[in-house]
C-alpha positions as CSV (number, residue, x, y, z in Angstrom):
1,X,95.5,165.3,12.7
2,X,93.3,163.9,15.2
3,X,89.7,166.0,16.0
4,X,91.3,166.3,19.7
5,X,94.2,168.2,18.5
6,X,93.7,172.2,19.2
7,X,96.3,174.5,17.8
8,X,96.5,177.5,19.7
9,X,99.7,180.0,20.6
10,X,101.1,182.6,22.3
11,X,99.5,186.1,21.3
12,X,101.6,188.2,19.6
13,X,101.4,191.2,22.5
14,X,101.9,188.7,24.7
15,X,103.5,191.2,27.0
16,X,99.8,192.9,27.6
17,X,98.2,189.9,29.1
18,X,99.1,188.4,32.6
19,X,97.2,186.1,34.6
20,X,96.0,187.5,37.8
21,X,96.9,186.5,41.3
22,X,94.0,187.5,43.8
23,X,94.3,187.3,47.5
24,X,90.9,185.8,49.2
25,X,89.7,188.0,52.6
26,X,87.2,186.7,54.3
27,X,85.1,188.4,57.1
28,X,83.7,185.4,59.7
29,X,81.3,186.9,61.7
30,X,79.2,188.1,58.3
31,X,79.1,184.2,56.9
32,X,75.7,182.5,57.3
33,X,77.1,179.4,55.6
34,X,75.5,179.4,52.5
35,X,77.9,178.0,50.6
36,X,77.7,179.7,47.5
37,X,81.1,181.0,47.4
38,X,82.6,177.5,47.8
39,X,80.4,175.9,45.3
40,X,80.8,178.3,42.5
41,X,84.9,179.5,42.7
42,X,85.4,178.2,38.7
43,X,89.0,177.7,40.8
44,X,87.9,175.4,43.8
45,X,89.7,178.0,45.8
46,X,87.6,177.6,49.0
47,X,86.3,175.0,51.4
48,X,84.5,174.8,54.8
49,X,86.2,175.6,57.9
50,X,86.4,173.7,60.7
51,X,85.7,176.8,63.1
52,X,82.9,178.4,64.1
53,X,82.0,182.3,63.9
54,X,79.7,184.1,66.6
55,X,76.6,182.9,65.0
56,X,77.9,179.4,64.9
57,X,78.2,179.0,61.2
58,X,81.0,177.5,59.7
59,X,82.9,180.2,57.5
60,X,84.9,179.2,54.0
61,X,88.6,179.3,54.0
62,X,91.1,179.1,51.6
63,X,92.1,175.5,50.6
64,X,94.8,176.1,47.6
65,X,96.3,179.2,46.0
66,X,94.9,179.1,42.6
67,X,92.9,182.5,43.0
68,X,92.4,184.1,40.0
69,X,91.1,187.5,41.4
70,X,88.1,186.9,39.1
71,X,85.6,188.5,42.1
72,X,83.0,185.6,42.1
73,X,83.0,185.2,45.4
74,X,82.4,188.7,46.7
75,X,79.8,189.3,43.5
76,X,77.7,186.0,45.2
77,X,77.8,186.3,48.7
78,X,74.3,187.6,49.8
79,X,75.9,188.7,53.5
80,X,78.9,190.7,51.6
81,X,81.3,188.0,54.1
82,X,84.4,187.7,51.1
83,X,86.0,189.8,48.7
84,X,89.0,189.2,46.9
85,X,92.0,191.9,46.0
86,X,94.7,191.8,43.2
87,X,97.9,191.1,45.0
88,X,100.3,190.2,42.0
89,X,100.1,188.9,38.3
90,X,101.8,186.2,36.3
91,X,103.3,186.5,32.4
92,X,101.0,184.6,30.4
93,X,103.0,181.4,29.5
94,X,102.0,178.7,26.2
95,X,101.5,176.1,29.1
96,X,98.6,178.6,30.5
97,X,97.1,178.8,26.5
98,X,97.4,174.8,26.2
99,X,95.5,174.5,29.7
100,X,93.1,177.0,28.5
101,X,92.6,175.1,25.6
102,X,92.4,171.8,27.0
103,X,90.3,172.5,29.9
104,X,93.3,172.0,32.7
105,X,92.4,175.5,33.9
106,X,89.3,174.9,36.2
107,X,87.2,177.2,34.5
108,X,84.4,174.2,34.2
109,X,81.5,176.4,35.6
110,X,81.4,175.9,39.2
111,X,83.3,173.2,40.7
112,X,80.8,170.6,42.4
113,X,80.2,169.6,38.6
114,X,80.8,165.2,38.9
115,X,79.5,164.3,35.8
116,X,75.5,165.5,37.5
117,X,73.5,167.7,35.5
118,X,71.9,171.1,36.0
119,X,68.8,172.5,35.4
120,X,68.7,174.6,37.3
121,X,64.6,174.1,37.3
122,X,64.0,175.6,33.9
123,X,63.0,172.1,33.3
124,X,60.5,171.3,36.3
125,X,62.9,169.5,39.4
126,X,62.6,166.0,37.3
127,X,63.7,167.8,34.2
128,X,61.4,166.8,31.9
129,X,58.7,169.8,32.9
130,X,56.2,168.4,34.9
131,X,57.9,168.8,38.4
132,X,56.7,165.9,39.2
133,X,53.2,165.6,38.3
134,X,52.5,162.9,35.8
């Protein structure tokens, strides 16, 4: 058996566990384009739209259908411009374990992840602690 090989399966109460379906609302005239809610939906759910609100800042909208009702968006938004409600939930399937396990489900962090790394400045902005400074 190869080290890639995961063995994982169906829990026993499967029946208890569903994957949930959440419903994106989004309130334009609150958005002051951050960005924050598009950058860090672990679903890529959201993007930038094209329009305009009365502030004249582009507002996100949703792009796909993949919510998870997992509340991100609504926890990060400093103008309170998104929340998200629970509007139905899938049976939890062995495809859904074996993309869990494999790393098919987009929970990767945030999704602007392409192959840059973070650090968030914990490490100076060069990361190596000096910020700069030799």
């Amino acid at each position: 058996m190869s080290m890639s090989t995961t063995l994982w399966r169906l829990p026993l109460d499967k029946e208890k566990h569903h994957i949930p379906i959440g419903e994106i609302h989004v309130i334009p005239n609150r958005c002051k384009e951050c960005g924050f809610c598009i950058e860090f939906c672990p679903k890529g759910v959201l993007g930038t739209s094209e329009n305009f609100n009365e502030k004249g800042y582009h507002y996100p909208e949703v792009i796909n259908d993949e919510c998870i009702n997992c509340g991100l968006c609504e926890s990060i938004c400093p103008e309170f411009a998104i929340y998200t409600t629970l509007k139905s939930q899938k049976e939890l399937t062995e495809e859904d374990i074996h993309n869990i396990v494999n790393g098919h489900n987009g929970y990767t962090g945030h999704n602007c992840c392409n192959g840059h790394s973070h650090n968030n400045g914990k490490n100076g902005k060069n990361g190596n602690g000096n910020n700069g400074k030799k």
